[in-house]
N, CA, C and O atoms as a DFTB+ gen file, in Angstrom:
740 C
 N C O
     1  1     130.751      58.717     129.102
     2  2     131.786      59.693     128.856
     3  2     133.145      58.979     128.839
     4  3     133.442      58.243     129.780
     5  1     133.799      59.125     128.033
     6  2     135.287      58.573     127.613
     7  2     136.387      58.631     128.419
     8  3     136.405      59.846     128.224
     9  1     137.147      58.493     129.007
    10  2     137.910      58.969     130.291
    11  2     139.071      59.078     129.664
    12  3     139.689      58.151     129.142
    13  1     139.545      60.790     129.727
    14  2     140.379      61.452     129.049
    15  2     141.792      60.433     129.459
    16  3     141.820      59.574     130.340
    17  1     142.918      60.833     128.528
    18  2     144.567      60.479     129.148
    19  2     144.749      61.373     129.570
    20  3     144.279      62.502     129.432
    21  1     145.991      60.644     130.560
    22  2     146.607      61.089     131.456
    23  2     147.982      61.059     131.074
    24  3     148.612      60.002     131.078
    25  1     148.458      62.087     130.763
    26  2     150.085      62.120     129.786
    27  2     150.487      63.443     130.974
    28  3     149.937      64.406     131.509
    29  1     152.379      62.446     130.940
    30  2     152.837      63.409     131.265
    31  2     152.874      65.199     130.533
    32  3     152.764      65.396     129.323
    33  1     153.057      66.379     131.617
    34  2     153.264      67.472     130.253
    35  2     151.611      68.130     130.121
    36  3     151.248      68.789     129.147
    37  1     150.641      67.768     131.415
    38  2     149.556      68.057     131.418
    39  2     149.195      68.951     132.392
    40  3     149.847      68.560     133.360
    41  1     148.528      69.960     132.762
    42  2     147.705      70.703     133.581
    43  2     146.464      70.126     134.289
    44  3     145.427      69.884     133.671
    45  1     146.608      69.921     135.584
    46  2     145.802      69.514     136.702
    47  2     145.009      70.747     137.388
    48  3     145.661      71.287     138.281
    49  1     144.137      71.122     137.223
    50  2     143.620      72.152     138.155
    51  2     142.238      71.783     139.308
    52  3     141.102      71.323     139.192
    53  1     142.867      72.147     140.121
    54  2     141.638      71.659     141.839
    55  2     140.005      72.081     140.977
    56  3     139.822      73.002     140.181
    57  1     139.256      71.321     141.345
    58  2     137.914      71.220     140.951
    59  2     137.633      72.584     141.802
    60  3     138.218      72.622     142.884
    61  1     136.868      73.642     141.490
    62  2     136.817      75.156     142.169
    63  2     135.990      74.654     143.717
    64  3     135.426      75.523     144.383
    65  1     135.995      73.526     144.075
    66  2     135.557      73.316     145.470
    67  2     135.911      72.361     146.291
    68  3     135.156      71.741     147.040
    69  1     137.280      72.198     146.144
    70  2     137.962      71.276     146.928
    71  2     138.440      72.044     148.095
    72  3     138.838      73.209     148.055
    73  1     138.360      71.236     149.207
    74  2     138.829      72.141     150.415
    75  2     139.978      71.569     150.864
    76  3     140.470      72.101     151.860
    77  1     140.530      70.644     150.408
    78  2     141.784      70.392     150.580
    79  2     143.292      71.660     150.868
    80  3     144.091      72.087     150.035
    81  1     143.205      71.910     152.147
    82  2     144.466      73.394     152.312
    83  2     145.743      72.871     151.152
    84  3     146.374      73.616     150.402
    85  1     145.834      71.852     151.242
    86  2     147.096      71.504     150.333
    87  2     146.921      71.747     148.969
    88  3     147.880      72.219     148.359
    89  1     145.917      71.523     148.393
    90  2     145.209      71.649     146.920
    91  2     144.564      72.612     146.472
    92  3     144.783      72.990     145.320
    93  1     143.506      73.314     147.365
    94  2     142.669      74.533     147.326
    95  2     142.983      75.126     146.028
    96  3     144.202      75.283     145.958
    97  1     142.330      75.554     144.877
    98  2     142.520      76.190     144.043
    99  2     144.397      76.041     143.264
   100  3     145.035      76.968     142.764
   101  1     144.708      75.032     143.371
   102  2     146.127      74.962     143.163
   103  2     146.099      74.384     141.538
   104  3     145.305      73.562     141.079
   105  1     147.078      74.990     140.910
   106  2     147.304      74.263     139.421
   107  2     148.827      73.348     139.558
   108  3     149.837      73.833     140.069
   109  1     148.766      72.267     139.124
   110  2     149.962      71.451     139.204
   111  2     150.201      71.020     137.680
   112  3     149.252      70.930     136.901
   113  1     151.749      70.714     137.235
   114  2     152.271      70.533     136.269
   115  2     152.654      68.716     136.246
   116  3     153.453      68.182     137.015
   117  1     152.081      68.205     135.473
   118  2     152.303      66.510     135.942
   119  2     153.412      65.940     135.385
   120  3     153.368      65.167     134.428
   121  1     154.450      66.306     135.971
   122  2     155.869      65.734     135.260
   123  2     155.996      64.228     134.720
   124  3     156.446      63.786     133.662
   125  1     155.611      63.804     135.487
   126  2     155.777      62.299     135.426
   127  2     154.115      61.311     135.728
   128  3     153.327      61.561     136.640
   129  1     153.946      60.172     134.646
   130  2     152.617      59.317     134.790
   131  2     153.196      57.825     134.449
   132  3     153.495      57.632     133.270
   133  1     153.300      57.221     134.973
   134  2     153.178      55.794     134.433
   135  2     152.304      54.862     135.776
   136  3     151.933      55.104     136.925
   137  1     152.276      54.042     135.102
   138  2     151.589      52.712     135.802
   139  2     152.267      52.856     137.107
   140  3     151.589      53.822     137.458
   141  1     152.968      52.690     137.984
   142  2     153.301      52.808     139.040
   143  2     152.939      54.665     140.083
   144  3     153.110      55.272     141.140
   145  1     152.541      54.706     139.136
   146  2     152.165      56.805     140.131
   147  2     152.783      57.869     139.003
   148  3     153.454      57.757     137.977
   149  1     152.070      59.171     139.905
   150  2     152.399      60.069     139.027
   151  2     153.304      61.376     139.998
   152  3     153.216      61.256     141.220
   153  1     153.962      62.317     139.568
   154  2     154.403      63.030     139.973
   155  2     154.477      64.493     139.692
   156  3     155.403      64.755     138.924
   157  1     153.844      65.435     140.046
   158  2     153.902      66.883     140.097
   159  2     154.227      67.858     140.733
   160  3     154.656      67.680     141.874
   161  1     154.129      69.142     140.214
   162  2     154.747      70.321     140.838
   163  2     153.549      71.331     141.275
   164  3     153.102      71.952     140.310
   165  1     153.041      71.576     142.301
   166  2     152.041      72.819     142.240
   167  2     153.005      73.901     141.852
   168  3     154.202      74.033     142.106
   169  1     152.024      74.761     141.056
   170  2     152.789      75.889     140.198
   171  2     152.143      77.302     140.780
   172  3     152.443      78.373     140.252
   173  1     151.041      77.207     142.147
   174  2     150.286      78.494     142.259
   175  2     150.734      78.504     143.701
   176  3     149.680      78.801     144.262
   177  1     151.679      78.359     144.695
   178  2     151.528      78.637     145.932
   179  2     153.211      78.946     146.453
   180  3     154.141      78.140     146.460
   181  1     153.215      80.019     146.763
   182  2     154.595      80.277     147.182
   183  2     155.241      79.627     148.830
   184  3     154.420      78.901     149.391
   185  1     156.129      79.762     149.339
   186  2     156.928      79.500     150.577
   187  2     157.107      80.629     151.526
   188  3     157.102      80.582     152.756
   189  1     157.306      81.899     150.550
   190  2     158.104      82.863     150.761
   191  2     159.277      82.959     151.318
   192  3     159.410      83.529     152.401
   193  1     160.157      82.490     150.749
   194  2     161.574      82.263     151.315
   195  2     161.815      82.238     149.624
   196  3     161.068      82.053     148.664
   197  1     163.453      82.562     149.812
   198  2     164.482      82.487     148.586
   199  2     165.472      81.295     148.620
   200  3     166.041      80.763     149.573
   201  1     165.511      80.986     147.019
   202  2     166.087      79.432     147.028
   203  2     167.784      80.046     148.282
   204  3     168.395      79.005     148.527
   205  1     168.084      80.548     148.568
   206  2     169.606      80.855     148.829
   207  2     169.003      80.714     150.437
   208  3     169.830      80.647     151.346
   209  1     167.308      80.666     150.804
   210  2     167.529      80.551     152.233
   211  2     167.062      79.034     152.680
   212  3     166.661      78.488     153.708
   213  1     167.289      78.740     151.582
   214  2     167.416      76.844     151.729
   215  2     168.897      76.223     150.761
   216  3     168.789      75.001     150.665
   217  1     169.664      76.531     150.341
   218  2     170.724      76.103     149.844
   219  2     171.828      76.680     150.174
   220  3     172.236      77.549     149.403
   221  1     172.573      76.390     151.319
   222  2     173.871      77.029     151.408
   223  2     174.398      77.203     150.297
   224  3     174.095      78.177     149.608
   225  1     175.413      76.167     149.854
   226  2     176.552      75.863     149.036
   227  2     175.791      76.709     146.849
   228  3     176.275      76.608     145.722
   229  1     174.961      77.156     147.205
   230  2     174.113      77.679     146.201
   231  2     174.666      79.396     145.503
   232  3     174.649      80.321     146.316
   233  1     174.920      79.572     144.686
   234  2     175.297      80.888     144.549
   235  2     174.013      82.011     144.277
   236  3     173.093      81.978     143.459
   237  1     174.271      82.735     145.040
   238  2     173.181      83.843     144.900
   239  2     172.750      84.325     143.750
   240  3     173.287      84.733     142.720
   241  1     171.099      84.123     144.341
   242  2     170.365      84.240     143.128
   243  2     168.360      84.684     143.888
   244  3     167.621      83.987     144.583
   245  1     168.192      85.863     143.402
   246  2     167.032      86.009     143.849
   247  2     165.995      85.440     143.017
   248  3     165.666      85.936     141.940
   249  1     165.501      84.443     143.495
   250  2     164.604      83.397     142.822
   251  2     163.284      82.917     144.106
   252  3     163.965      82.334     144.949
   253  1     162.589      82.907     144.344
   254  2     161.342      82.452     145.181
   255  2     161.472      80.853     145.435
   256  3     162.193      80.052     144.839
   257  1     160.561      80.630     146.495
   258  2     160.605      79.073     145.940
   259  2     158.866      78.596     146.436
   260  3     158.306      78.751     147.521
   261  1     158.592      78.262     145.739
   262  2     157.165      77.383     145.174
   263  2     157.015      76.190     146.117
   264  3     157.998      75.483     146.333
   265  1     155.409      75.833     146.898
   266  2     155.537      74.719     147.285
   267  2     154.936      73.917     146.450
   268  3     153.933      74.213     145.801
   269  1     155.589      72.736     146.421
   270  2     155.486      71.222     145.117
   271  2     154.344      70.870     145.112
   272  3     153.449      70.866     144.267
   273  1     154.509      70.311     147.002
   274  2     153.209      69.655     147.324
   275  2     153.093      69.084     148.873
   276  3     153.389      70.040     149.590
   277  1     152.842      68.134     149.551
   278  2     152.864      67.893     150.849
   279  2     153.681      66.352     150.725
   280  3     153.507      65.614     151.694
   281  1     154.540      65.832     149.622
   282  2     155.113      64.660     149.868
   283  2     156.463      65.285     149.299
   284  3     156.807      65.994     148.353
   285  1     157.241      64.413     150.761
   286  2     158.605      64.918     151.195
   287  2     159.238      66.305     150.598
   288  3     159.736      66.718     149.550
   289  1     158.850      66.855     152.154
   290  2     159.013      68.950     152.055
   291  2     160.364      68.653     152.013
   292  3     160.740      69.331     151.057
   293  1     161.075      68.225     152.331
   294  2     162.624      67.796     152.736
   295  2     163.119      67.291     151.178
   296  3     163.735      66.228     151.093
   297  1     162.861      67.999     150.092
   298  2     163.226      68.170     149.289
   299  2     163.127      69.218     148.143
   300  3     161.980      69.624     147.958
   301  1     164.151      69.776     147.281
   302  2     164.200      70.839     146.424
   303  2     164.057      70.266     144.996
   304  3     164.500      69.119     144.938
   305  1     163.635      70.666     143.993
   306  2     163.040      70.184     142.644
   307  2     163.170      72.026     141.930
   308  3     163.162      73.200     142.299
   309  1     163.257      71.352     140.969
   310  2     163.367      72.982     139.897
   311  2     162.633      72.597     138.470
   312  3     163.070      71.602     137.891
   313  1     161.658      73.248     137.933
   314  2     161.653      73.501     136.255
   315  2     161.946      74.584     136.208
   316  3     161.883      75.568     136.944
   317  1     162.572      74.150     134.476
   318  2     163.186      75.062     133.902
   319  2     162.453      75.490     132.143
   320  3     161.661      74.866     131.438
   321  1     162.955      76.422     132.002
   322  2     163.384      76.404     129.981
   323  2     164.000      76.696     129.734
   324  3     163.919      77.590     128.892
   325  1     165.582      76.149     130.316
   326  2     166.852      75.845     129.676
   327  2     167.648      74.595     129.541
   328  3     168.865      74.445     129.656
   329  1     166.506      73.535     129.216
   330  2     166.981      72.121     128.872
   331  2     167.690      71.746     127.818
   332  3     168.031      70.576     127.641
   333  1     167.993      72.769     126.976
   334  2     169.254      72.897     125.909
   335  2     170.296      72.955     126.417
   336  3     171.151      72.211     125.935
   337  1     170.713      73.869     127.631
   338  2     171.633      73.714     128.078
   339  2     172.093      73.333     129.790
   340  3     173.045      73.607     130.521
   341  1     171.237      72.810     129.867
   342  2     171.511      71.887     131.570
   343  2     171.390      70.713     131.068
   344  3     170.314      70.155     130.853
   345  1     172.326      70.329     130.882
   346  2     172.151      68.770     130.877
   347  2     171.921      67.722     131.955
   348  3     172.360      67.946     133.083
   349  1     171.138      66.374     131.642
   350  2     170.176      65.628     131.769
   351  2     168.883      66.454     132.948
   352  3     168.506      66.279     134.107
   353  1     168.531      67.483     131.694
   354  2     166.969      67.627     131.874
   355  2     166.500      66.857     131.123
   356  3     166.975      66.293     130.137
   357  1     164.821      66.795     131.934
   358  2     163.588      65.566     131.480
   359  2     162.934      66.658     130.752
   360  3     162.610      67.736     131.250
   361  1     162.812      66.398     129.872
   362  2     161.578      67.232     128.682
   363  2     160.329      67.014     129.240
   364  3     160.105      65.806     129.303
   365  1     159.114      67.929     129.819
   366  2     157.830      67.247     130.449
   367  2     157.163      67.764     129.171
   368  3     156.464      67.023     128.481
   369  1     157.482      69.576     128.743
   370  2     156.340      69.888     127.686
   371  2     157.379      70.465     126.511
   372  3     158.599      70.558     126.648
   373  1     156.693      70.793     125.449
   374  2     157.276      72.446     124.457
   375  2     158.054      73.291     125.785
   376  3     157.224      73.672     126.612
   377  1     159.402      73.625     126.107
   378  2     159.793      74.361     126.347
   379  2     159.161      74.427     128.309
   380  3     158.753      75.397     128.948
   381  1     159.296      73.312     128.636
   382  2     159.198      73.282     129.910
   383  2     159.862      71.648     130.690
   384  3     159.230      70.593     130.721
   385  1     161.467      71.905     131.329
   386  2     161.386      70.669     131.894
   387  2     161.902      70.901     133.206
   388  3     162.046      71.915     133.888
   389  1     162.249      69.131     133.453
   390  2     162.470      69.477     134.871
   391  2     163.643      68.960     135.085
   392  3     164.023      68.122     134.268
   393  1     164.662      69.359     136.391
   394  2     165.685      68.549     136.577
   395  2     166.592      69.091     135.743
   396  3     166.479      69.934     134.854
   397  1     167.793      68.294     136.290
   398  2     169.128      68.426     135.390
   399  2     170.195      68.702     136.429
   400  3     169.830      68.948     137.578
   401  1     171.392      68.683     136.143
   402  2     172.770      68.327     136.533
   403  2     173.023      69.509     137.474
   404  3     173.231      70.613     136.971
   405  1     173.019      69.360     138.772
   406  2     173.262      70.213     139.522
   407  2     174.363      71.116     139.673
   408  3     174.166      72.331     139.639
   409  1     175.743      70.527     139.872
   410  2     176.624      71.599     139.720
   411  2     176.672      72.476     138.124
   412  3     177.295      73.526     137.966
   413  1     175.992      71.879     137.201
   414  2     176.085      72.644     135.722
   415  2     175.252      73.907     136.480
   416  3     175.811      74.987     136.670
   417  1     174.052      73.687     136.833
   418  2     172.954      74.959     136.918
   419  2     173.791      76.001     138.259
   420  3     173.668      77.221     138.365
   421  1     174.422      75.313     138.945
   422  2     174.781      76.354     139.747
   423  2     176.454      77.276     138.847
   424  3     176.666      78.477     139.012
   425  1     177.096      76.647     138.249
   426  2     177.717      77.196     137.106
   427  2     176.937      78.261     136.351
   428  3     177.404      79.398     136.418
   429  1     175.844      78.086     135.654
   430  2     175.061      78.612     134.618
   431  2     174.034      79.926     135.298
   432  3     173.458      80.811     134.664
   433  1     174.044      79.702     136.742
   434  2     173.497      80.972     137.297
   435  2     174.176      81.794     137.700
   436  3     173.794      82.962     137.779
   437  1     175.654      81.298     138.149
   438  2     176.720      81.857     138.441
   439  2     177.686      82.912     137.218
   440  3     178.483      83.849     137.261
   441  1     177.103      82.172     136.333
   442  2     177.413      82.414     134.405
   443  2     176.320      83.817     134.247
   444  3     176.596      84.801     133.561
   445  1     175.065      83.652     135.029
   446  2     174.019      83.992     134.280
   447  2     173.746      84.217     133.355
   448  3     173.580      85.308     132.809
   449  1     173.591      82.622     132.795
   450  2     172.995      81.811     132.109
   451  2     171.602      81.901     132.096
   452  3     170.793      82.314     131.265
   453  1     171.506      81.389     133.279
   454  2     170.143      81.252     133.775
   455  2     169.758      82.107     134.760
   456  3     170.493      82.270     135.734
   457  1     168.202      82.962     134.609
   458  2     168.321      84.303     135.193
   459  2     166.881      83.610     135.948
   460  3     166.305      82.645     135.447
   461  1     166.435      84.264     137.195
   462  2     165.140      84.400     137.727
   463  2     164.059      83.401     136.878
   464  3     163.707      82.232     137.036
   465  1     163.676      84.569     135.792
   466  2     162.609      84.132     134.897
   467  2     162.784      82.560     134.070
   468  3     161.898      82.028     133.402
   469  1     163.830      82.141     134.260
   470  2     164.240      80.870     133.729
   471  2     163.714      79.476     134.107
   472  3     163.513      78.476     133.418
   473  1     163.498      79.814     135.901
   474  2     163.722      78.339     136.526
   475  2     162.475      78.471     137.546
   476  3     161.781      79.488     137.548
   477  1     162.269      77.538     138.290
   478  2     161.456      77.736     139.021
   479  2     161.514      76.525     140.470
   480  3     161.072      75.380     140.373
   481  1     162.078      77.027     141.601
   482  2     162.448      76.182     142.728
   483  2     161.146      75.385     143.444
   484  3     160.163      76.028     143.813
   485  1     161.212      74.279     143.565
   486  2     159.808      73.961     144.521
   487  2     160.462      72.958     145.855
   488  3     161.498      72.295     145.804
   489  1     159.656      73.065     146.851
   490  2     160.221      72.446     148.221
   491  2     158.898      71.303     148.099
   492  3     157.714      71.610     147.963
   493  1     159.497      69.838     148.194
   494  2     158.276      68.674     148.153
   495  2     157.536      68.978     146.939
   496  3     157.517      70.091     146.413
   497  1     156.907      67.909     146.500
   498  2     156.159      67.285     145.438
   499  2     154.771      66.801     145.728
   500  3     154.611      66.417     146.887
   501  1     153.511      66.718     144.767
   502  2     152.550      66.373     144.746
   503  2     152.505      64.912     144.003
   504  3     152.751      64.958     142.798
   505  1     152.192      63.475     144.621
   506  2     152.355      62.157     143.741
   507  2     151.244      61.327     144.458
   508  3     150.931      61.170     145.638
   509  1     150.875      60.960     143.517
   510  2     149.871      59.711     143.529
   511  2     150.315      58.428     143.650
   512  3     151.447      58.189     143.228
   513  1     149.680      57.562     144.129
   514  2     149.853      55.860     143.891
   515  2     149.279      55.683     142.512
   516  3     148.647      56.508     141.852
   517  1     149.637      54.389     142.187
   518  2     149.312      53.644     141.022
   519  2     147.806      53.603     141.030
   520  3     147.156      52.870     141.776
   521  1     147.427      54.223     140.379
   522  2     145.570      54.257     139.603
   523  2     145.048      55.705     140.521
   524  3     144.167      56.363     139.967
   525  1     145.558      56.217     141.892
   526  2     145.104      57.069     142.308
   527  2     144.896      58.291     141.777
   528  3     144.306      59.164     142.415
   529  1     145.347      58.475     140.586
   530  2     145.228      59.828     139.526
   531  2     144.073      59.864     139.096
   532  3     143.265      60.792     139.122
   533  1     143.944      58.395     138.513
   534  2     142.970      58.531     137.676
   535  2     141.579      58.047     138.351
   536  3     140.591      58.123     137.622
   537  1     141.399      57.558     139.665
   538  2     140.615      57.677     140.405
   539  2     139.896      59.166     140.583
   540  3     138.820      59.544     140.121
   541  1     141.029      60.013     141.560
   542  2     140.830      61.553     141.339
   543  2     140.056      62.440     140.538
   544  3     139.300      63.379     140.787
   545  1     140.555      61.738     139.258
   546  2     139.910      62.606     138.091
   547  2     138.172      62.116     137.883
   548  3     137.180      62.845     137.871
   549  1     138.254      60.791     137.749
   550  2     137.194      60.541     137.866
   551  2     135.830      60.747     138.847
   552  3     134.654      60.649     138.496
   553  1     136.395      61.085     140.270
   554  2     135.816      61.595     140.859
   555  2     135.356      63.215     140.825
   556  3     134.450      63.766     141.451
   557  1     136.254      63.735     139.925
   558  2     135.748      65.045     139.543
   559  2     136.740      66.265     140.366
   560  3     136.593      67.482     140.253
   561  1     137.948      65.433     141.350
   562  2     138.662      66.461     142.075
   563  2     139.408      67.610     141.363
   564  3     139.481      68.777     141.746
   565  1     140.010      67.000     140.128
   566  2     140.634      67.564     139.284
   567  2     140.285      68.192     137.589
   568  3     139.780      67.276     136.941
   569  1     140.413      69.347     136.837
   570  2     140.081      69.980     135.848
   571  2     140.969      69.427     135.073
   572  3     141.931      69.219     135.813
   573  1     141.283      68.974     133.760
   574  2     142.980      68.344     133.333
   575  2     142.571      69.448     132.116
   576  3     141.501      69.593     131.525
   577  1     143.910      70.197     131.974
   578  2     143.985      70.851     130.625
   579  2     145.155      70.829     129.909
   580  3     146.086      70.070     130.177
   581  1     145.154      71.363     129.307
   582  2     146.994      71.564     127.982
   583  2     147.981      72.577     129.236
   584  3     147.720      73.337     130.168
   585  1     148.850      72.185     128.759
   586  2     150.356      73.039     129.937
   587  2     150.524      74.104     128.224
   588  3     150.359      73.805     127.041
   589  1     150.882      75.254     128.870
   590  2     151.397      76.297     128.127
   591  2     152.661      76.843     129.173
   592  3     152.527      77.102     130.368
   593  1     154.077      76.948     128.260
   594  2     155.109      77.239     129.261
   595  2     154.870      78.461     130.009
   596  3     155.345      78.644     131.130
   597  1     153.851      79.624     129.159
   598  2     153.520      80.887     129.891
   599  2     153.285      80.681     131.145
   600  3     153.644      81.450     132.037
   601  1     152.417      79.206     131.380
   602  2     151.970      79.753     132.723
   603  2     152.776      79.749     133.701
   604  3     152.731      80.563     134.624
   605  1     153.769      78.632     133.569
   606  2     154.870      78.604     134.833
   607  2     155.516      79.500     134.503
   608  3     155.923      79.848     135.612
   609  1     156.057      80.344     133.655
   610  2     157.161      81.313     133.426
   611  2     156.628      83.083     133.468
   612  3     157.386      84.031     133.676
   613  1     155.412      83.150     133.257
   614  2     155.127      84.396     132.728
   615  2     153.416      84.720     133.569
   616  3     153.416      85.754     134.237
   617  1     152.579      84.228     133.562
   618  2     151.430      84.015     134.241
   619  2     151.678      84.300     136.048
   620  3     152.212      83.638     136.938
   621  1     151.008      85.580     135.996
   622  2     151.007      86.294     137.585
   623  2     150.252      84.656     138.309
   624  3     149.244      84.161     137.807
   625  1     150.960      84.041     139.498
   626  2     150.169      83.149     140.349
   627  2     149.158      82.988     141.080
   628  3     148.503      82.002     141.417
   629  1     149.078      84.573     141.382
   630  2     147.843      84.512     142.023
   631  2     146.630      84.129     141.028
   632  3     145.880      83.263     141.477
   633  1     146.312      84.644     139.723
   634  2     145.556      84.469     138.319
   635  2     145.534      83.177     138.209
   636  3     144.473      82.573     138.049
   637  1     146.421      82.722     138.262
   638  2     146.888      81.185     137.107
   639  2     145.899      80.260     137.125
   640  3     145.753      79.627     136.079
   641  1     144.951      79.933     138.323
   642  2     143.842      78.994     138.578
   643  2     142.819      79.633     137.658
   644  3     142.107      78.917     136.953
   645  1     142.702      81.205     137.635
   646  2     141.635      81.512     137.017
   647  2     142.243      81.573     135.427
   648  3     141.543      80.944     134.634
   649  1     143.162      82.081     134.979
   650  2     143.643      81.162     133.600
   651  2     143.825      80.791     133.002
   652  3     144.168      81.147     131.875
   653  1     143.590      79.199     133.785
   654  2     144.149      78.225     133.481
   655  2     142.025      77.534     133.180
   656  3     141.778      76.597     132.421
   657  1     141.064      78.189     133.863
   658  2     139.857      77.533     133.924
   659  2     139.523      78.255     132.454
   660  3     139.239      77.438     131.578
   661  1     139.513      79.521     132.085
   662  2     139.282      80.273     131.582
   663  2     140.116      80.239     130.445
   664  3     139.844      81.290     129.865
   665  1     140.833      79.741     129.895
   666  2     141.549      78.557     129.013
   667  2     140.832      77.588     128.048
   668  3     140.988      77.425     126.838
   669  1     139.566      76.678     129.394
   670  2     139.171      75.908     128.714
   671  2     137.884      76.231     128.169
   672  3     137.363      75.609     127.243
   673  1     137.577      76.829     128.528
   674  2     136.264      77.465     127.688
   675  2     135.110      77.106     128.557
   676  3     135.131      76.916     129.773
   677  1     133.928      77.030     127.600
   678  2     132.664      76.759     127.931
   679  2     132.771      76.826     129.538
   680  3     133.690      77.425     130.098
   681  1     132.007      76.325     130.047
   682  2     131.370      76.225     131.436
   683  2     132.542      76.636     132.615
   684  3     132.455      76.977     133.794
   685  1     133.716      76.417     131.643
   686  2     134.870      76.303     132.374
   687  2     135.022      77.620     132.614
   688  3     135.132      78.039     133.766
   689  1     135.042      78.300     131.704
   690  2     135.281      80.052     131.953
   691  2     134.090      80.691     132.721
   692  3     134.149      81.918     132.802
   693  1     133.204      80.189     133.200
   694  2     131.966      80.395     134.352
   695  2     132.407      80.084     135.430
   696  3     132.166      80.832     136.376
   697  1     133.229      78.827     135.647
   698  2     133.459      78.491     136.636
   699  2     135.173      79.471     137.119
   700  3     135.814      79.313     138.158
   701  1     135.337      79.946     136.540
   702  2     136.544      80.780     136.811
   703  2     136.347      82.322     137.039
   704  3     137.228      83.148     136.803
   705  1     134.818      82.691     137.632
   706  2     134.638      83.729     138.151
   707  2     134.121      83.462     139.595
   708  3     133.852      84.339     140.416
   709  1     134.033      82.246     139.760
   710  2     133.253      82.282     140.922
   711  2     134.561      82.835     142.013
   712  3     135.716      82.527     141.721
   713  1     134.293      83.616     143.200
   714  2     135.426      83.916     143.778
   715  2     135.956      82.733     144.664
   716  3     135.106      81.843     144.639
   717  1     136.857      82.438     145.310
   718  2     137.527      81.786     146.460
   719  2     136.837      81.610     147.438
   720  3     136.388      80.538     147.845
   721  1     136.693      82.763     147.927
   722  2     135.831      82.592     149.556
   723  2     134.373      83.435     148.655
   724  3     134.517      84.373     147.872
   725  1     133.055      82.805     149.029
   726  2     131.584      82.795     148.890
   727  2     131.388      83.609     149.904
   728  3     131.652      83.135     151.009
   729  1     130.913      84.948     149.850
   730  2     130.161      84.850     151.485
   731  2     128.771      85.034     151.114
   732  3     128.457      85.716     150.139
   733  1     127.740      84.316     152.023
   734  2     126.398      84.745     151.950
   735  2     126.289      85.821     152.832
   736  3     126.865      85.942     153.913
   737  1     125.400      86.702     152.221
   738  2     125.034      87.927     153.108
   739  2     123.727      87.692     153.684
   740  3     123.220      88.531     154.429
C-alpha cells in the first residue's frame, strides 16, 4: 500500500478507537508539515470559556475558544476566513487560514469586520516531531482526509468526527456509526 502525503491544509481524524483523552474522536486541521514536525489545531473540542475570558486587552466579542491540543496550553492561536483582510495570514486551505497581525484583528472585530462565524480561537496546539506524523499514520492512529472550510466554520462539533468519516466513503461511512461509548449488555 502506497503511503499517502502528508500536505499541509489536510484533515486528520482519530482512528474510531484511540483512547487517547487528548485525541479521542478529535478532528485536527494540519496547518503546518515539513521535515522538521508538523503542527495542528483540534477543531472538535471546546474549553468552554470565551476568548474575552482569556484576553484582557481584547475587545469584546462572543466567540468560544477550542482546545488546539496538549502542547503549550499557555498559548492562543486563531483560524480564520478573512485572510484577505488580516494581514500576514498563512493560507493552510481554499478559504481557511491561520494567524495574522494582531492589533489589525482586534481593529477588524472592533470594526466588525470580523464576526463570531469568521474566526475560530484555540488555547495550545497539537505537533509532532520530525517523522512522528507519519509514523502515526502508518500505524493506523489517524484517518487523513480533504479539509472543507465548512467544517471549521459551519459543521455542528459535536458531528464533525462523524462527517468528516462519512465524507470518505466506503468502509469509512460504517465506521462513522459506530457510537463513542460501546456498551455490552
Amino acid at each position: 500500500m502506497a503511503k499517502e502525503e502528508i500536505v499541509s491544509g489536510s484533515i486528520l481524524a482519530a482512528e474510531p478507537f484511540m483512547v487517547d483523552p487528548n485525541f479521542k474522536r478529535s478532528v485536527i486541521l494540519l496547518c503546518e508539515h515539513h521535515n522538521e514536525g508538523s503542527i495542528g489545531f483540534i477543531l472538535n473540542k471546546t474549553v468552554n470559556m470565551n476568548i474575552n475570558d482569556l484576553l484582557a486587552d481584547f475587545p469584546a466579542f462572543e466567540s468560544n475558544v477550542y482546545y488546539g491540543g496538549p502542547v503549550k496550553t499557555d498559548t492562543i492561536h486563531y483560524i480564520h476566513n478573512v485572510g484577505d483582510v488580516l494581514d500576514n495570514s498563512q493560507k493552510v486551505a481554499d478559504g481557511i487560514y491561520w494567524g495574522g497581525d494582531y492589533e489589525k484583528l482586534k481593529f477588524l472585530i472592533q470594526s466588525k469586520i470580523i464576526l463570531p462565524e469568521n474566526i475560530r480561537f484555540f488555547v495550545g496546539y497539537s505537533g509532532w516531531s520530525e517523522h512522528q506524523l507519519e509514523e502515526e499514520l502508518e500505524h493506523g492512529s489517524w484517518v487523513k482526509a480533504d479539509v472543507h472550510a465548512n467544517y471549521i466554520f459551519k459543521t455542528d462539533i459535536d458531528q464533525l468526527w462523524n462527517q468528516v468519516m462519512e465524507n470518505k466513503g466506503d468502509a469509512f461511512s460504517v465506521i462513522a456509526q459506530i457510537p463513542d461509548a460501546v456498551n455490552w449488555n
